[in-house]
C-alpha positions as CSV (number, residue, x, y, z in Angstrom):
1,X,82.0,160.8,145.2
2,X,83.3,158.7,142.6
3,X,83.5,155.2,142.7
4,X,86.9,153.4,142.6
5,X,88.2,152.2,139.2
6,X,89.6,148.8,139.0
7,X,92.7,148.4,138.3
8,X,93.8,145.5,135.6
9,X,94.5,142.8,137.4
10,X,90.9,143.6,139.6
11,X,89.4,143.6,135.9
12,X,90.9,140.4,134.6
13,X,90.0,138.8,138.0
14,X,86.2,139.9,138.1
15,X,85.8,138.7,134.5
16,X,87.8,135.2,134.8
17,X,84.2,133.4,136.0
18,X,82.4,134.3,132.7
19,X,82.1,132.4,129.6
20,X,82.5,133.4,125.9
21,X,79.7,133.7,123.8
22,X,79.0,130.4,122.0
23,X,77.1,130.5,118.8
24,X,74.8,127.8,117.6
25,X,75.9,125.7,114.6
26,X,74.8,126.6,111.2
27,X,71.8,125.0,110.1
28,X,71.9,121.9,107.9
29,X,70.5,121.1,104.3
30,X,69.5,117.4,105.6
31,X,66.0,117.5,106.6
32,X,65.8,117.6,110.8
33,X,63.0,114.8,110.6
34,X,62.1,111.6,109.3
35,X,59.1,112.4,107.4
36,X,61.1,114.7,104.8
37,X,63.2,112.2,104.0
38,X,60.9,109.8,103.7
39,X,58.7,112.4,101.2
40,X,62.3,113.5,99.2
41,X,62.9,109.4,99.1
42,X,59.2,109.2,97.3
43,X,59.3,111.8,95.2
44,X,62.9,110.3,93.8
45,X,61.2,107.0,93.5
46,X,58.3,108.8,91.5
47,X,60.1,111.0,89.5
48,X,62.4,107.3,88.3
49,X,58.9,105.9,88.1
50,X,57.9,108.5,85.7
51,X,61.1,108.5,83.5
52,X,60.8,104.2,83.5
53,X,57.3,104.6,82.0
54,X,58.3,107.5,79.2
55,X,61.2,105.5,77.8
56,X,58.8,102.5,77.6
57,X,56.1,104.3,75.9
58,X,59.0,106.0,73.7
59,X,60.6,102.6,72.9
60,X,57.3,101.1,71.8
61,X,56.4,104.0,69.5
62,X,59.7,103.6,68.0
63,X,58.0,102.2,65.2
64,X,55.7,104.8,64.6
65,X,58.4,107.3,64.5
66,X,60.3,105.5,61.9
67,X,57.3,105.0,59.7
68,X,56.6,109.0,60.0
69,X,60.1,109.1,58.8
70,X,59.8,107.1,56.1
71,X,56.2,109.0,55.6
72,X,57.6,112.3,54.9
73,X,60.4,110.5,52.4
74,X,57.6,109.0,50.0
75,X,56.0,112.3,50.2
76,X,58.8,114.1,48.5
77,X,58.4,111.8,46.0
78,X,56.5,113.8,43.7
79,X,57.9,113.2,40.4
80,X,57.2,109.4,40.7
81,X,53.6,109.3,42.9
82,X,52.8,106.2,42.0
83,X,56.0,104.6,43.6
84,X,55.1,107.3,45.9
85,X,51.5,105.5,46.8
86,X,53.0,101.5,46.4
87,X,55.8,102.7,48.5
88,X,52.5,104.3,51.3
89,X,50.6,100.8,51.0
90,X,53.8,98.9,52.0
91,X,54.4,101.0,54.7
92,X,50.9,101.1,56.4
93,X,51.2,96.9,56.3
94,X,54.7,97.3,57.7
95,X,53.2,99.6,60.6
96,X,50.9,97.1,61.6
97,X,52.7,94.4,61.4
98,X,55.4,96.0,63.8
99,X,52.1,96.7,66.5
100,X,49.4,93.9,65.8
101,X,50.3,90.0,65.6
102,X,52.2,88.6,62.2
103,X,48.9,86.1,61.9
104,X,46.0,88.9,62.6
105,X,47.4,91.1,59.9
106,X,49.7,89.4,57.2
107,X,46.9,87.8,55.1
108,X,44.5,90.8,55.4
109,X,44.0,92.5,52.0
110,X,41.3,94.5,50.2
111,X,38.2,95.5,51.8
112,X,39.2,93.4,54.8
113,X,42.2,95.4,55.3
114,X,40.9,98.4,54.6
115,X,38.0,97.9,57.3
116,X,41.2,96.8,59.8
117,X,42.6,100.5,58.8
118,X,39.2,102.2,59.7
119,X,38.7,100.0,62.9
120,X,41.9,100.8,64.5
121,X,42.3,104.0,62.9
122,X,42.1,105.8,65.9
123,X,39.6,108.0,64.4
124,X,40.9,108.0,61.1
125,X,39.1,108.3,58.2
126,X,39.4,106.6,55.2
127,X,37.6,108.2,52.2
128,X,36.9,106.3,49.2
129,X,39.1,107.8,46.5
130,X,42.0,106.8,49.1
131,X,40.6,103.7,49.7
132,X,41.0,103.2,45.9
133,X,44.1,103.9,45.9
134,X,45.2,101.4,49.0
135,X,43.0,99.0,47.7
136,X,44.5,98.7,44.3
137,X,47.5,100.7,43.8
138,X,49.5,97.8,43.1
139,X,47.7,97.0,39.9
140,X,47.8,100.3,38.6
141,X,50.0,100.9,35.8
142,X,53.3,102.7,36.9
143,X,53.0,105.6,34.8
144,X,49.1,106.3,35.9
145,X,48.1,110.4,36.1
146,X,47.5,110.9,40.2
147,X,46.2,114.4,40.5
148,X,47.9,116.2,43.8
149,X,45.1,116.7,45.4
150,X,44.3,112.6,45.6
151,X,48.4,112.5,46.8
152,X,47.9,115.0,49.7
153,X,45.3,113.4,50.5
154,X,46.6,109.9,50.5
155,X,49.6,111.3,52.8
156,X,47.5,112.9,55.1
157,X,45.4,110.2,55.5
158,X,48.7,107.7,56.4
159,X,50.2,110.2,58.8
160,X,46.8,110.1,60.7
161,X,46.5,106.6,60.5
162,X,50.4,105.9,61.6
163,X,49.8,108.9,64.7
164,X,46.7,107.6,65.7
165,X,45.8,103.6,65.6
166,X,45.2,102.2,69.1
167,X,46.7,98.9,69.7
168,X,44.8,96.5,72.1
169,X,46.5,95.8,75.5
């Protein structure tokens, strides 16, 4: 025997008492608890932190990067070297002048400045015939032979110097 089949109002009746299915709300991006907030508000703070200190550090070597600048300008200078080499002894005073006090470098000249180059070189070496040439190219005559090799070397030695020195704190 089959059992009797409800009719539609017997149907509608029976299922009045249940409930629809409720779905959950959809899960948020905010973190649910304090501590990854607090980690996402320190990482912020440290990433700031981090772009603070490289703009300082870029702002203070300001000075080196205009002096590279100017580096690489004297270096095409080929046809007139020894404007070339004044042109690299003014700017290696005008570097440290723009890191190091006005009255611990101004007045320095000859083998005093030269051992103020060495000392703060950063590692740079400064080998005699380019000493020579800091030391006295502004009494050499302006239409003095410089071989290339001395030139490249002079260059090389200024870029190093102008990359490298180490300013006390």
């Amino acid at each position: 025997m089959e059992p009797p089949t409800p009719t539609g109002t017997e149907l509608e009746a029976a299922l009045a008492p249940l409930a629809d299915l409720v779905l959950p709300p959809p899960v948020g991006w905010w973190p649910q608890t304090w501590g990854w907030a607090v980690l996402a508000l320190a990482l912020a703070l440290l990433a700031g932190l981090a772009a603070w200190r490289w703009l300082a550090v870029r702002r203070r070597n300001r000075y080196r990067r205009q002096a590279l600048a100017r580096l690489v300008e004297l270096a095409a200078q080929r046809a007139d070297k020894a404007g070339a080499v004044l042109g690299m002894v003014e700017l290696l005073k005008r570097t440290a002048l723009a890191a190091w006090p006005r009255t611990a470098v101004a007045e320095l000249a000859g083998a005093e400045w030269l051992a103020f180059l060495e000392a703060h070189g950063g590692g740079t070496r400064i080998v005699p015939r380019v000493a020579s040439l800091l030391d006295d190219a502004e009494y050499r005559p302006r239409g003095a032979q410089l071989d290339d090799a001395a030139f490249s070397e002079l260059v090389a030695t200024c870029r190093s110097w102008i990359e490298n020195h180490r300013v006390p704190a």
